[in-house]
C-alpha positions as CSV (number, residue, x, y, z in Angstrom):
1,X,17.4,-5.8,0.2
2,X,13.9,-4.8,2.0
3,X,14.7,-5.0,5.6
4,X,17.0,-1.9,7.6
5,X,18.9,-4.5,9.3
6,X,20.3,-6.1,5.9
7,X,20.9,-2.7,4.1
8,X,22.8,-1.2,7.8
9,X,25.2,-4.1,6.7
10,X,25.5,-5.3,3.8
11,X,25.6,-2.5,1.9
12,X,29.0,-1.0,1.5
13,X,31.8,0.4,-0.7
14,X,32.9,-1.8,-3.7
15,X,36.1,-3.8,-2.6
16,X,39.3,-3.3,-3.6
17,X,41.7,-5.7,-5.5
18,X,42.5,-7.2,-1.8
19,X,39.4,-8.3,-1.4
20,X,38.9,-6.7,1.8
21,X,35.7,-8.7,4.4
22,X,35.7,-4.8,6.1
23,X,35.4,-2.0,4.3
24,X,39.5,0.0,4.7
25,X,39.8,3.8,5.8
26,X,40.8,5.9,3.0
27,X,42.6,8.1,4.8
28,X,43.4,9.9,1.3
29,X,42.8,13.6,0.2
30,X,42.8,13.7,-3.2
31,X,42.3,10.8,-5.8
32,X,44.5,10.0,-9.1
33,X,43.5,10.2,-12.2
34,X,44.4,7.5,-15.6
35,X,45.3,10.2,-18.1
36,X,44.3,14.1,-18.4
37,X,40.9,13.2,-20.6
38,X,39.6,11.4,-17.4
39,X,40.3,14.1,-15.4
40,X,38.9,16.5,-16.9
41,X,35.4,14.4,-17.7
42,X,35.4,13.7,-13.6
43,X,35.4,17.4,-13.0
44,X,33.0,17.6,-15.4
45,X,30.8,15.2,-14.0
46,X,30.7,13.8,-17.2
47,X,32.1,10.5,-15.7
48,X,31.9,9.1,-12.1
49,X,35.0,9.2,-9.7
50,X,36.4,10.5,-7.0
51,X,38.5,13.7,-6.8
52,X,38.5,15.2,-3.4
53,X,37.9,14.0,0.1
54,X,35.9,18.1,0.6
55,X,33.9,16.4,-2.3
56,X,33.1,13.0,-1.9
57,X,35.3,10.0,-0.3
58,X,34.5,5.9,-0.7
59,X,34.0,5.9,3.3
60,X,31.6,9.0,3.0
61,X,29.7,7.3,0.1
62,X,29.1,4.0,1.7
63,X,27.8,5.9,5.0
64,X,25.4,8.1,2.6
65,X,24.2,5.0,0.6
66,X,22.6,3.0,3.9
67,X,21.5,6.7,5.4
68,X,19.4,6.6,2.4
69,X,18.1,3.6,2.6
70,X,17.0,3.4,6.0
71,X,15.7,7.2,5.1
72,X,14.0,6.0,2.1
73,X,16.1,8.8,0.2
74,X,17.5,9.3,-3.0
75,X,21.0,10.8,-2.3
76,X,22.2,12.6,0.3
77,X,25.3,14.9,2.1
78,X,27.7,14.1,5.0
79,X,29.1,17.3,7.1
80,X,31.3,17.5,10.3
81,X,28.5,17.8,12.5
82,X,25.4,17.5,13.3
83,X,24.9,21.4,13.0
84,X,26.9,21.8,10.0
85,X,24.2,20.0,8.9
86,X,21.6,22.2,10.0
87,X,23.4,24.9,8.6
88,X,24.7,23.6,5.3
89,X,21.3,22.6,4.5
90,X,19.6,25.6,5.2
91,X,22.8,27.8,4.0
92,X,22.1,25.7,0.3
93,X,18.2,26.5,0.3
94,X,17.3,29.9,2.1
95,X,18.0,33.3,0.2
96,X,17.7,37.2,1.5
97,X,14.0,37.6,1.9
98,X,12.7,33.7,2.9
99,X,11.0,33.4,6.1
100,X,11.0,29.7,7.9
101,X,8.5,28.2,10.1
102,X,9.9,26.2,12.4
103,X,8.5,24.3,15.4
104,X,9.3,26.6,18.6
105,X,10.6,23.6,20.3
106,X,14.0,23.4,18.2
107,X,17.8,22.8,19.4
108,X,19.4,25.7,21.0
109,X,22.1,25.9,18.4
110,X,19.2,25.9,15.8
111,X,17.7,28.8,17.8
112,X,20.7,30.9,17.4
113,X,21.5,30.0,13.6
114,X,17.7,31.0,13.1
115,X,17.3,34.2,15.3
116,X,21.3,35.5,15.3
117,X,22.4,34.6,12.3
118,X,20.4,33.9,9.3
119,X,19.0,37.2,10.3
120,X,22.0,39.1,9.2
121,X,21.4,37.6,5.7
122,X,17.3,38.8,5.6
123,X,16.3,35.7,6.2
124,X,13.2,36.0,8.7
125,X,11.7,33.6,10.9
126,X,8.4,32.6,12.7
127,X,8.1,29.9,15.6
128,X,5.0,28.0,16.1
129,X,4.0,25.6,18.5
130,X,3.8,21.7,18.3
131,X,0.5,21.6,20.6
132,X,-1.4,24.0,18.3
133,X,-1.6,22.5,15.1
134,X,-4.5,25.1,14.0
135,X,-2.0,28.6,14.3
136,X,0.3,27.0,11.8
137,X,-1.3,27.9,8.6
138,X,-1.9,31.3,9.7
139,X,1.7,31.7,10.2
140,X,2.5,31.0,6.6
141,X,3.6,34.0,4.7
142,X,4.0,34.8,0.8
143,X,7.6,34.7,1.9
144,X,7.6,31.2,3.6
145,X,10.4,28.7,1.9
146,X,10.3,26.0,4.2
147,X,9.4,24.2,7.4
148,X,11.6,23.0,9.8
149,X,10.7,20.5,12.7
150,X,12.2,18.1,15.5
151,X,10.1,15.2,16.0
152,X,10.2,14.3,18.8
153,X,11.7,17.8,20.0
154,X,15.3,18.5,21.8
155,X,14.8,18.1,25.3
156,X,10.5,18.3,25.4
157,X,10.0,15.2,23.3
158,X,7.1,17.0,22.1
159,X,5.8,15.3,18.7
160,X,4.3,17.4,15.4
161,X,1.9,15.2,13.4
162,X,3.9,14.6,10.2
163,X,0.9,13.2,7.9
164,X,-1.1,16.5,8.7
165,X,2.2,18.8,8.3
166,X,2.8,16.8,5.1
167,X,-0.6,17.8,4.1
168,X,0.3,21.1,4.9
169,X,3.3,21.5,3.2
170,X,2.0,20.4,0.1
171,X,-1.0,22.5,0.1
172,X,0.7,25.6,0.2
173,X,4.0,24.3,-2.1
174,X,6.6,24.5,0.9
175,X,9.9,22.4,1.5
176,X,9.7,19.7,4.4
177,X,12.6,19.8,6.7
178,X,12.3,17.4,9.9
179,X,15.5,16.6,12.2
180,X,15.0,12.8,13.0
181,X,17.5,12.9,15.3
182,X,16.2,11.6,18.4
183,X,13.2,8.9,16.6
184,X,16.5,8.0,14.1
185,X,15.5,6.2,11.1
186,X,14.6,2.8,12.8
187,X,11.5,4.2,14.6
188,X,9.7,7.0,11.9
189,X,11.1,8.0,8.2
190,X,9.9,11.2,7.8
191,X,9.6,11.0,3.8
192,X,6.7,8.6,4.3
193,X,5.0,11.8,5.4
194,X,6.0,14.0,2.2
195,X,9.2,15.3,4.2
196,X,11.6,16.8,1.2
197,X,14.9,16.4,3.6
198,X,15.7,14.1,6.9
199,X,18.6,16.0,9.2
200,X,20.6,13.7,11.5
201,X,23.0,14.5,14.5
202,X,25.0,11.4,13.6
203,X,27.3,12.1,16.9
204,X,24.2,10.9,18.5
205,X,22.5,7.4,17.6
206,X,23.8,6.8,14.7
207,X,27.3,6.8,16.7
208,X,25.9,5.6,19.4
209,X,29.2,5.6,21.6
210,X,30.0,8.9,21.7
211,X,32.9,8.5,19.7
212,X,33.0,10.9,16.4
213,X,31.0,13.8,15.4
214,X,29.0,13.9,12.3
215,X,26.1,15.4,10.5
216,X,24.2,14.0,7.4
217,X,21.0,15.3,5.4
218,X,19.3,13.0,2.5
219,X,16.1,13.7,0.7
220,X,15.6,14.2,-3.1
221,X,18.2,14.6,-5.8
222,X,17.4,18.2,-6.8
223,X,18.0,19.3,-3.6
224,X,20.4,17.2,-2.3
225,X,22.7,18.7,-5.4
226,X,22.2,22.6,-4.1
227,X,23.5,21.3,-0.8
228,X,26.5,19.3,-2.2
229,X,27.4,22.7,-4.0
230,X,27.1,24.9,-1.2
231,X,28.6,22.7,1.3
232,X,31.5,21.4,-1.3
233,X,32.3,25.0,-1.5
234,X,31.9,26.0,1.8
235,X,34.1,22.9,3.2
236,X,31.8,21.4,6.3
237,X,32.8,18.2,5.0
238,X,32.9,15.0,7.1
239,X,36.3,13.3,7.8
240,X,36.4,9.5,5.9
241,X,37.7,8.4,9.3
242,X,33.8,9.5,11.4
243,X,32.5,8.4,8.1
244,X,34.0,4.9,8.2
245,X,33.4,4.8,12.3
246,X,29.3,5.8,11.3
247,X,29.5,3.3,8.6
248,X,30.0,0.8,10.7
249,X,28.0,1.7,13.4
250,X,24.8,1.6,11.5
251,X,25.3,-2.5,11.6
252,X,24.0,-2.2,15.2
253,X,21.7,0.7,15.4
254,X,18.4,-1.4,15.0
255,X,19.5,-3.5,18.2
256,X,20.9,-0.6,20.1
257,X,18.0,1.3,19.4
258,X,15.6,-1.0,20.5
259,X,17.2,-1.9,23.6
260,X,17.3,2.0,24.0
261,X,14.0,2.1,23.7
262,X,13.2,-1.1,26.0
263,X,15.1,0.2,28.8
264,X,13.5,4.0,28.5
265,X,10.1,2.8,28.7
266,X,10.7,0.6,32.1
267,X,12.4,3.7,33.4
268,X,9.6,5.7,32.7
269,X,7.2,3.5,34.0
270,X,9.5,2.6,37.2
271,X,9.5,6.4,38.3
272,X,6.2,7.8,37.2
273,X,4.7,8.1,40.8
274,X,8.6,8.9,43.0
275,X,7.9,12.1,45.0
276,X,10.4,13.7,44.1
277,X,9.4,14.3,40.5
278,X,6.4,16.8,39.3
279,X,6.1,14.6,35.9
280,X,8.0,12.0,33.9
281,X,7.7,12.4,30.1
282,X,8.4,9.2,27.7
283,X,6.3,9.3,24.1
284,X,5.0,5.4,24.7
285,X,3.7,6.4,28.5
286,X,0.3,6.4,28.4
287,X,0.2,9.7,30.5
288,X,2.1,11.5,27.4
289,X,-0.2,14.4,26.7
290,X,0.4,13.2,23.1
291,X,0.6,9.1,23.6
292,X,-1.7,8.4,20.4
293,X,0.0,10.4,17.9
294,X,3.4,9.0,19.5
295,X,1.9,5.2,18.8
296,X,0.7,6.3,15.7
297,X,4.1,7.9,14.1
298,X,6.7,6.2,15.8
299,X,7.4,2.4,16.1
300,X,8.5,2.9,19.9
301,X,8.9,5.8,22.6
302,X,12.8,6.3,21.8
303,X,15.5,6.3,24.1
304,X,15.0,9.7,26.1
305,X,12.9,11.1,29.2
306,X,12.7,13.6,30.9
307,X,12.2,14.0,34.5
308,X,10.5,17.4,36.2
309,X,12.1,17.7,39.6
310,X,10.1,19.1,42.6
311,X,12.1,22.1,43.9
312,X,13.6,23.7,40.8
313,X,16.8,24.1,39.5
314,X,18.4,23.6,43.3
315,X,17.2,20.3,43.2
316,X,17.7,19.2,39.7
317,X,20.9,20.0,40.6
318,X,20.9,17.8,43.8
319,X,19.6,14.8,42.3
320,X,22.5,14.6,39.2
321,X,25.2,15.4,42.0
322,X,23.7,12.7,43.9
323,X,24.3,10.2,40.5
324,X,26.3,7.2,41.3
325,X,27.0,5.7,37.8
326,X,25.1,8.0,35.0
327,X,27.2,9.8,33.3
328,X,26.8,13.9,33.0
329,X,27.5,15.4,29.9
330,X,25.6,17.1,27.2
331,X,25.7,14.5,24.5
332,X,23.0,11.7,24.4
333,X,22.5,8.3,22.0
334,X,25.3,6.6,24.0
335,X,25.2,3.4,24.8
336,X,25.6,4.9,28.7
337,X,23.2,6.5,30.6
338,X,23.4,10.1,30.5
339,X,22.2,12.9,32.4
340,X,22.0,16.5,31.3
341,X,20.2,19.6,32.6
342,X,18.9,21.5,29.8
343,X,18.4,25.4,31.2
344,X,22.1,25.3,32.5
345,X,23.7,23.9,29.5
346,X,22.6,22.7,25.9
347,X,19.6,25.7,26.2
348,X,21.4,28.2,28.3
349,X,21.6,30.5,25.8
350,X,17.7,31.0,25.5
351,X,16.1,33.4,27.9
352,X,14.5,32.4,30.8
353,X,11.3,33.3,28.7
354,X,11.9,31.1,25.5
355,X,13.3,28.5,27.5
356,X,9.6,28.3,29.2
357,X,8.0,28.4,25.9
358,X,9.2,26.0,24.8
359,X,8.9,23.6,28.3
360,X,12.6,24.2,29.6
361,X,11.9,24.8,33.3
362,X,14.5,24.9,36.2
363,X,13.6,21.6,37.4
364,X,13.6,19.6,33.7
365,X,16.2,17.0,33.0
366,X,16.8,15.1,30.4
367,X,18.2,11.3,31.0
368,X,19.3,9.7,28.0
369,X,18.8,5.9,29.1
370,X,21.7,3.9,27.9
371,X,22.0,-0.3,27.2
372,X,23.6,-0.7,30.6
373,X,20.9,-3.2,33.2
374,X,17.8,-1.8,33.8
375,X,18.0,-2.6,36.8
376,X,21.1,-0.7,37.5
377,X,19.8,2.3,35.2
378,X,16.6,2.2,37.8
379,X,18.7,1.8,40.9
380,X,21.0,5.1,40.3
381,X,18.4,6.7,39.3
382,X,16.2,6.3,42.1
383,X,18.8,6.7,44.8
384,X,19.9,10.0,43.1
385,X,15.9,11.4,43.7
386,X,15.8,9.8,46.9
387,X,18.4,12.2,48.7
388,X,17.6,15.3,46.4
């Protein structure tokens, strides 16, 4: 199978003796064994099997084996969330003494794993920014272990150039960590650019229905088997039930995620001149300060923009109180529309200073377009900034 939308459904766990069409649950946590010899050679990993659902599980396999083919990656990990992910990969790799690199413009939960906690384990950190490409190298130290990027960023959509940070990576002999959460695998695959491991948020896209948490991180075998370890050990395991339900909801992502994508873009373009807003950001707009390397990386804009709201926080506030139909939470990759202010939730725990840096103002908020009509999408929008 060559194409994403083939692999996202037809590949899937071998079939029992009731010849099953769908895939079952195996709501199971532990697995039987023929005789005492095979158990002891499946503990050994002399043999292949199941043991433990902490381990491995037949719903958690099947959801790992299409991850890494749409990822182009050769094995992979599935964890409860989408930050257990985060964590249990860098948790695996980092040791007292490693410094990271990381874009500035990360996830707020990443923010505090990287300046709260890692830190109590002498692990060090350094942020750089996505809009100057030059400061990176000089940021490197003899202590740098790895590099760690959203692209596009969590809420500023700002975009790193992967085939130059690939370049990068491998000229100083560092590991390539990128969080394709928001692009998902449909519009950029990270490993074509040298990236060693591809991070998801599978509660967002992936899911797409806001439905089931879940985190997964593939890349190459080596690595991938330091993670397993730590995180079989550790016990951030995903359930087989949001395994099964994530399964099963890669069959639609390439649709949904074009249609995200489709409806995002005539958003952008319908409010790019309403008073009410300072700026609209959208990767595929051609006022995006980074539009060419967006076109260049990504196979369309994605399904989030963000909206700068004249009149600060007090009107950002306004305009989602004014929403008729959007939905306001904090998630986003649902197939609704949803609305979320940044600075007063997801990022809150920033400063007002490193919420700045990394383009968090009072007035930014992030709409996560949905499938529902355009037209609808436009309308509530619209008649939300028209009474802010």
């Amino acid at each position: 199978m060559k194409d994403n939308e083939t692999g996202a459904i037809r590949l899937q766990a071998q079939r029992s003796q009731y010849r099953e069409h769908s895939v079952p649950l195996y709501l199971t946590s532990s697995f039987t064994f023929e005789d005492a010899e095979q158990a002891r050679a499946v503990f050994a990993e002399e043999e292949q099997g199941q043991v433990y659902s902490r381990y491995a599980n037949p719903n958690v396999d099947e959801l790992l084996q299409k991850m890494c083919f749409l990822e182009k990656a050769e094995d992979g990990f599935a964890f409860a969330s989408g930050m257990g992910a985060i964590f249990g990969t860098l948790g695996a790799l980092l040791q007292s003494g490693d410094h990271v690199l990381a874009c500035r413009s990360v996830f707020g939960s990443t923010h505090q794993l990287l300046a709260n906690i890692f830190p109590k384990w002498g692990i060090s950190y350094t942020y750089a920014d996505a809009a100057n490409p030059e400061e990176w190298e000089n940021l490197i130290t003899p202590a740098t272990k790895l590099i760690l990027i959203e692209t596009p960023s969590n809420p500023g959509l700002e975009l790193i150039d992967l085939a130059w940070l690939g370049e990068l990576k491998q000229k100083h002999n560092l590991l390539l960590v990128v969080d394709n959460c928001f692009a998902t695998p449909i519009l950029q695959n990270p490993t074509d650019y040298g990236a060693d491991l591809v991070i998801h948020s599978a509660t967002k896209y992936i899911d797409g229905q806001g439905r089931v948490l879940g985190g997964i991180t593939v890349g190459t075998k080596e690595l991938i088997a330091q993670i397993r370890f730590f995180a079989r050990h550790t016990g951030p395991a995903i359930s087989p039930f949001n395994a099964w339900i994530l399964s099963k909801s890669l069959e639609t992502l390439q649709l949904r995620v074009e249609k995200h994508c489709e409806n995002a873009l005539k958003l952008a373009e319908a409010l790019e001149n309403h008073p009410a807003l300072e700026k609209v950001n959208y990767p595929f707009l051609p006022s995006f300060p980074q539009y060419e390397l967006a076109k260049k990386q990504m196979k369309q804009g994605g399904g989030i923009v963000t909206l700068e709201v004249k009149g600060g926080y007090e009107a950002a506030k306004r305009f989602i109180d004014n929403l008729q139909m959007a939905s306001i939470t904090s998630n986003l990759g649902d197939t609704r529309t949803i609305v979320t202010h940044p600075a007063s939730t997801t990022h809150s725990k920033l400063t007002e200073q490193e919420r700045l840096a990394t383009g968090i103002t009072p007035g930014l908020v992030r709409v996560s377009v949905g499938l529902e009509s355009i037209s609808d999408i436009i309308a509530d929008i619209q008649q939300a900034l028209d009474r802010v």
